[in-house]
N, C-alpha and C positions, 0 to 999 in steps of 0.2 A: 576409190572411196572406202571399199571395205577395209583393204588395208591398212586406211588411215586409222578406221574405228578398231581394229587389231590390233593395232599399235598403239594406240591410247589405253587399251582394256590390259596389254601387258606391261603400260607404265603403271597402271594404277594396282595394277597385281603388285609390281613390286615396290611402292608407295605402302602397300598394306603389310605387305612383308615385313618391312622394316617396322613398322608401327609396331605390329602382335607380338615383334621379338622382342618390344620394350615394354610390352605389357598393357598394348594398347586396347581399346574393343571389337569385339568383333560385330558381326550387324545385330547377333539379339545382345542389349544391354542390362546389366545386373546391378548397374548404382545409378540414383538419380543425379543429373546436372545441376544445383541448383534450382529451381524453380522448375525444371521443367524433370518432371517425373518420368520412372522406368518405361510405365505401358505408353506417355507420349515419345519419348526417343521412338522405343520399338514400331509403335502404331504408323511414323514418320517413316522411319526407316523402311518399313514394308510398304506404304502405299506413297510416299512422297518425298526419295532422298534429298531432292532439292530445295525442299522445305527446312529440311533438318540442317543442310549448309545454311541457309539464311538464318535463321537459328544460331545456329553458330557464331555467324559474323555480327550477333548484336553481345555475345560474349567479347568477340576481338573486337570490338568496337569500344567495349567496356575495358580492357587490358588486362583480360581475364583468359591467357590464352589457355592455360591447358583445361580449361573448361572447355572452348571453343575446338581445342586440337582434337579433341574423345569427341565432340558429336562429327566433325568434318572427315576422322575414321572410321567411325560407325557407317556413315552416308558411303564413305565407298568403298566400305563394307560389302551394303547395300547394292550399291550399283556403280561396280568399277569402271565403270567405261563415261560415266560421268563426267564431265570436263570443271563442271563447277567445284566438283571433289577433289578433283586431281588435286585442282589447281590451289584451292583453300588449303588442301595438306602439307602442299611444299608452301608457300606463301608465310603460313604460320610458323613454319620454324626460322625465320629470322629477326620476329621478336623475342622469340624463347634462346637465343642466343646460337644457331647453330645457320648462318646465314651463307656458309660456302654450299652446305648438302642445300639449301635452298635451291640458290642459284642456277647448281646441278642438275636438280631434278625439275625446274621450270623451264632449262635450256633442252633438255629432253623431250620434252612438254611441244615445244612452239618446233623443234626441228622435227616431229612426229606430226605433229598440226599446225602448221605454216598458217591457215587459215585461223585460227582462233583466237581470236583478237582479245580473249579472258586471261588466255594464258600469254600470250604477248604482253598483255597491260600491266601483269602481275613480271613478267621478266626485268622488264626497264622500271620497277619500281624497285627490283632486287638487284640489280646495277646501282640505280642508287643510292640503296643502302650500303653497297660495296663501293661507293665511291670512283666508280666507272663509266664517267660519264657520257663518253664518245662511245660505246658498245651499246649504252641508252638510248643514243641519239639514232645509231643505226637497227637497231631492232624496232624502237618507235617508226621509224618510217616507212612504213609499210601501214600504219594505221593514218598516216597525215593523205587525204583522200580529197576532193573536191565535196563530198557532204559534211566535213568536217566539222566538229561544232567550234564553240570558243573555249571550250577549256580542253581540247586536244589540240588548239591553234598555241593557246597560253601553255603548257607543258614541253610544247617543241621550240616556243620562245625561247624559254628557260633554259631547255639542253642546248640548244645555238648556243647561247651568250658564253656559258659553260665553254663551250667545245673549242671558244675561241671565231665564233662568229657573230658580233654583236649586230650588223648592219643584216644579217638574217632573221638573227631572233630578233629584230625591232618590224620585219618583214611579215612576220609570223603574230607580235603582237598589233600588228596594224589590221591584218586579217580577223581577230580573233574581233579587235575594238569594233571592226562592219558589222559583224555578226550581233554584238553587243556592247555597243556604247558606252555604255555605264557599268560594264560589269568592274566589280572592284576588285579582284585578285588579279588582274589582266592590268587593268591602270598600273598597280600597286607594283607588279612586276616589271612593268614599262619601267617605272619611273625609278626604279633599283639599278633600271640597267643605266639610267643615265648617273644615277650617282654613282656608280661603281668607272664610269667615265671621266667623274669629277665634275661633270653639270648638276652640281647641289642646285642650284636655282629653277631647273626643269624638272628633276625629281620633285623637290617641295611642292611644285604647281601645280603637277600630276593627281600627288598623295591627295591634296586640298579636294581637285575635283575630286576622288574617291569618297571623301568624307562627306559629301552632297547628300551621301544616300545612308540615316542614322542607322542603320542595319550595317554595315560597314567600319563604322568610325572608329571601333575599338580595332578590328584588323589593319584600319588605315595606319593610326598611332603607332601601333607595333613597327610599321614599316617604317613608318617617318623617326621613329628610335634608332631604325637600321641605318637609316640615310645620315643622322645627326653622328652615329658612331662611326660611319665610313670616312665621315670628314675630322675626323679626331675629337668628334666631342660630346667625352664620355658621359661629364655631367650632365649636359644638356640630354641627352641618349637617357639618361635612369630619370630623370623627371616626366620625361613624357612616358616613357615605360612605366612608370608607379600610376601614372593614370589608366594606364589600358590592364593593367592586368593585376593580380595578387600580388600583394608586397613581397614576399617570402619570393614569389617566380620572378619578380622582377629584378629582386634584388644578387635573385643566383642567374641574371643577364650581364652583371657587371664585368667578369669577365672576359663574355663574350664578348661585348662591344669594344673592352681595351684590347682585345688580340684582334677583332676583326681590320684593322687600318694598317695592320702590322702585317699580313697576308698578302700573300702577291697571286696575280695570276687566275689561276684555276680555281685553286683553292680559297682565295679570296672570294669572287664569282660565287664558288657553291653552298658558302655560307650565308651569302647575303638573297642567294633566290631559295636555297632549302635548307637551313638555319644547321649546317651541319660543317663543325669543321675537326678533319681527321686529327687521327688520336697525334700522329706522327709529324702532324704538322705544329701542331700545341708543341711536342716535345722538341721539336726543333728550337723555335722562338724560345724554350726554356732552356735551351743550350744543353740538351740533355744527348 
């Protein structure tokens, strides 16, 4: 156990390293964050680094990262052996556009603490974002456990269907549906995987129940946009999209939905459960 915590304290050493060489904080801070002032960073940092991450993630939550990036190095600054630090520091640089050193240093991360399920959650979310989905699927399973809730049952749904195993991941969203019935990104999901099957008439059925619950119905819509664009039809796909969302977002869905039917495979799959489809793939379909 020591060792693991030595091993942690010397990723996060050199997590900090890298930061101070860019000019990042150290634990006492000299500019206020926005709202949150010098003596509170400081006061945080000295009695509560894990406060100062939480802090932080209501900046990355806002898409304010390098507000968020300065308090999450301050914090382990503060206390390098932090896990929640570590792990916020590498995490954030893959919406700041540097998402391979992410990767790197959260694979570091989880092979130093196999156990730590913060920094595991954060690796297969940075596969993700690198569009690796099968190295997802295998890092994720280690956290799929018999207490499992429903939205780690709905996550490993998703990476199945992905990975090329739909009759798992509908395994997996049938576990998640015991758990919770009604939960609506779990139906929503379900019923993507059937349209991605080409059972448009089980998907729409799905969606409907999800829309049961008015808390839901704009997320439903979205999906049922998905569903309407998988089966080529893109009009129909932006009319129900201009009801769920801002015109302006909706209207820069259009050509998502005309490339989404035009996708094959994988790539088809990981757009339609995580609304993302590679740059390379786009470029292909444009003959580029």
């Amino acid at each position: 156990m020591r060792k693991k915590i030595a091993n942690t304290m010397v990723s996060g050493a050199l997590i900090l390293l890298t930061a101070c060489a860019s000019g990042g904080p150290s634990k006492r801070a000299t500019e206020d964050v926005g709202p949150v002032s010098v003596r509170a960073r400081n006061s945080l940092a000295t009695e509560n680094p894990a406060g100062l991450v939480k802090v932080g993630e209501g900046f990355e939550r806002a898409g304010n990262y390098a507000a968020a990036q300065a308090l999450y190095q301050q914090a382990l600054a503060a206390a390098p052996d932090l896990m929640a630090a570590n792990v916020a520091v590498a995490r954030i640089l893959t919406p700041m556009g540097r998402p391979e050193e992410s990767l790197r240093l959260l694979q570091a991360l989880v092979e130093e603490s196999p156990e730590a399920t913060e920094a595991r959650s954060a690796l297969v979310d940075a596969y993700i974002a690198n569009a690796d989905y099968k190295s997802a699927l295998q890092t994720f399973q280690p956290l799929i456990t018999s207490a499992s809730s429903a939205e780690v049952y709905d996550t490993a749904g998703r990476l199945a269907y992905i990975s090329g195993a739909p009759d798992g991941a509908r395994i997996f969203f049938d576990k998640a549906l015991k758990l919770e019935p009604e939960n609506p990104s779990v139906l929503q999901h379900l019923a993507l995987s059937y349209a991605l099957d080409g059972a448009f008439e089980s998907a729409v059925a799905l969606i409907q129940k999800a829309m049961d619950r008015p808390s839901a119905q704009l997320p439903a819509q979205r999906s049922l946009a998905i569903i309407y664009a998988l089966s080529g039809q893109t009009d129909a796909a932006m009319h129900i999209a201009r009801g769920a969302m801002p015109l302006e977002e909706a209207n820069n869905m259009r050509v998502f939905y005309q490339l989404l039917p035009k996708l094959q495979g994988e790539e088809r799959a990981a757009a339609a459960m995580f609304g993302r489809i590679p740059t390379n793939a786009i470029e292909k379909l444009n003959g580029k």
